[in-house]
C-alpha positions as CSV (number, residue, x, y, z in Angstrom):
1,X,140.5,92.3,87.0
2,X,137.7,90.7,85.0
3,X,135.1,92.4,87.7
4,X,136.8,95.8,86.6
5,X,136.5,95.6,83.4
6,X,132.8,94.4,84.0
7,X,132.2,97.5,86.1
8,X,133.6,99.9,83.1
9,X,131.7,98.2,80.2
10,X,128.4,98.8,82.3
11,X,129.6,102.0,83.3
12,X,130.0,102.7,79.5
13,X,126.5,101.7,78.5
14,X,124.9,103.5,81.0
15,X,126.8,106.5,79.8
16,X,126.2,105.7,76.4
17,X,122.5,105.0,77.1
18,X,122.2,108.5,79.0
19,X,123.6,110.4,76.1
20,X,121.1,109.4,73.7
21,X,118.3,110.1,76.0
22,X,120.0,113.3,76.2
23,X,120.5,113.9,72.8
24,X,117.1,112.8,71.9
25,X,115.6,115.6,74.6
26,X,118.0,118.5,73.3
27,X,116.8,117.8,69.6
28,X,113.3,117.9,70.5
29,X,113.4,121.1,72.6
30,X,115.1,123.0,70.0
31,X,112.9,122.0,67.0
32,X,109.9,122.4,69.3
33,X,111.4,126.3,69.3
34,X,111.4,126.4,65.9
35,X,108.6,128.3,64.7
36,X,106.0,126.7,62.3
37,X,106.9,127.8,58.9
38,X,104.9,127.6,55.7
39,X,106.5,124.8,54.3
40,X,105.5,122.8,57.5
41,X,101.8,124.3,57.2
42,X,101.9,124.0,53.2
43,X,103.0,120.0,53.7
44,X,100.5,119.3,56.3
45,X,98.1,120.9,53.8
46,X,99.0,118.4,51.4
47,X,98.8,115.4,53.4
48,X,96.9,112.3,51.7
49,X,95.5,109.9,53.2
50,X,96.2,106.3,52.3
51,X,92.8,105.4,50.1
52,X,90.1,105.8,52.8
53,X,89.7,109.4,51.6
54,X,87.0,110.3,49.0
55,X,89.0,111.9,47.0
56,X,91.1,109.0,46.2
57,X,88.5,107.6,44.6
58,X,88.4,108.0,40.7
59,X,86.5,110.9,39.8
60,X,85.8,112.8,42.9
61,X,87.8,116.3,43.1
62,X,87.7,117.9,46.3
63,X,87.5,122.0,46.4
64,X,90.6,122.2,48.5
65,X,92.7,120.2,45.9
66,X,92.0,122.2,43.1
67,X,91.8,125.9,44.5
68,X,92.1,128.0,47.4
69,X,91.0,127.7,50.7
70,X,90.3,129.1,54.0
71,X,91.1,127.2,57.3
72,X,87.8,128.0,59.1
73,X,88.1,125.6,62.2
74,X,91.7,124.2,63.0
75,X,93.0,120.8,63.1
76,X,91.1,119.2,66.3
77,X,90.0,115.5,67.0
78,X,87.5,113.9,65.5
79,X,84.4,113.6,67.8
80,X,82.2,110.3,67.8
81,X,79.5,111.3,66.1
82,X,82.3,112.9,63.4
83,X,84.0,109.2,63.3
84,X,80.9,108.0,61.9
85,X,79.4,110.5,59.6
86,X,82.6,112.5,58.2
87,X,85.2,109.7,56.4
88,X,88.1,111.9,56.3
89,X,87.7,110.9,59.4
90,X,89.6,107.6,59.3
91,X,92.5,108.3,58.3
92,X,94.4,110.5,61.1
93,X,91.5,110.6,63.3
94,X,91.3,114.4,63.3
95,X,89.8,116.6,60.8
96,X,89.5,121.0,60.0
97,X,86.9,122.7,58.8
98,X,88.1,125.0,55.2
99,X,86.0,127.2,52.9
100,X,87.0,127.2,49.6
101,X,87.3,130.5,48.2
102,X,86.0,130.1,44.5
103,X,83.3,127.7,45.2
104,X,82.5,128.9,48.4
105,X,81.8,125.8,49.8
106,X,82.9,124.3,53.4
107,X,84.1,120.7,53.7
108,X,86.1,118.9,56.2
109,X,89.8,118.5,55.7
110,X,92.0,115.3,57.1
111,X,94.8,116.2,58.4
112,X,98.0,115.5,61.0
113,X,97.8,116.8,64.6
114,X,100.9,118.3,66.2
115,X,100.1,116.8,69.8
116,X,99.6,113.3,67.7
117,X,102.5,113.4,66.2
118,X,104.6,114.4,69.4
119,X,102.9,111.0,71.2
120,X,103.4,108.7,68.5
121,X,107.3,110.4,68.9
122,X,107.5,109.7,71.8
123,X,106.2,106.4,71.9
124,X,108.6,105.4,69.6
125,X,111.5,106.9,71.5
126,X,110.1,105.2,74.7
127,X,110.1,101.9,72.9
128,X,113.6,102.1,71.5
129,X,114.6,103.0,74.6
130,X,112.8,100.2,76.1
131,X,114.8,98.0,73.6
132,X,118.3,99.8,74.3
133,X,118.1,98.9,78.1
134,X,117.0,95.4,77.7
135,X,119.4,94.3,75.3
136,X,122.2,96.1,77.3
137,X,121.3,93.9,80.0
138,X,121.8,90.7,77.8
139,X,125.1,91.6,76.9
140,X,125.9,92.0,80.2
141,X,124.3,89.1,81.9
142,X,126.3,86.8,78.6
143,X,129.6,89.2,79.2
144,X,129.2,87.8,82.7
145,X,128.8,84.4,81.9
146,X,131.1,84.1,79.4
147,X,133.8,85.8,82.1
148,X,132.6,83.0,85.0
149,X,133.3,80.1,82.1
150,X,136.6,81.6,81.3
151,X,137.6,82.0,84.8
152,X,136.4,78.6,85.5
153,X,138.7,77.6,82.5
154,X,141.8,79.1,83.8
155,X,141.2,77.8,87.5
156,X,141.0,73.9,86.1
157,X,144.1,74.4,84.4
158,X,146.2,75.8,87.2
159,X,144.4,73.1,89.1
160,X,145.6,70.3,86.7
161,X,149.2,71.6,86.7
């Protein structure tokens, strides 16, 4: 009886494991559809970076914060000599060229990759996955034990009787 219920409490997990992996999948496929709406382009336009920017500092205005701009080479990753030279570098790693439209002048842009974003994603789902499956396993492994001490129980005390 106890190996039955055993069998359907793994069962159950597995089941339960395989619908979030599935859920998971299904979500990303359908906002991968999605097309990339302004909003999405306006926020990733407005990304700031955590300090290692230059326009952070106090006093230093960027063109792109204060007026309007042209996106003149897209979001791409930063190249070596870029790392070293450009500092909006450092913070995502990946940079665009813009022209500002009243100043006319052309300065590098931090901002957040799609294909970045989509591998940090998925390492996190990975890992939490990772972390489902091995914590299902110790509940099993102490559902097992705990089953063997209780049947070990209940055979000493029809034993004794």
């Amino acid at each position: 009886m106890s190996m039955l219920l055993l069998y359907r409490e793994g069962y159950m997990t597995i089941l339960l494991l395989l619908s979030l992996l599935l859920f998971t999948l299904v979500s990303h496929f359908i906002h991968k559809k999605k097309p990339q709406s302004d909003l999405t382009r306006l926020a990733e336009v407005a990304f700031e970076s955590d300090g290692k920017n230059p326009a952070s500092l106090p006093g230093v205005t960027l063109c792109w914060q204060s007026e309007e701009f042209v996106v003149t080479q897209q979001c791409a990753p930063c190249q070596s000599f870029q790392a070293k030279t450009v500092p909006e570098c450092s913070a995502t790693g990946f940079v665009e060229q813009i022209n500002c439209s009243d100043s006319k002048k052309g300065e590098f842009k931090s901002c957040r990759s799609i294909e970045m974003e989509a591998r940090v994603f998925w390492k996190f789902e990975g890992a939490m996955l990772g972390l489902v499956a091995i914590f299902a396993l110790l509940v099993v492994c102490r559902q097992r034990v705990l089953d063997r001490k209780a049947l070990e129980k209940v055979r000493k005390q029809i034993e004794s009787i």
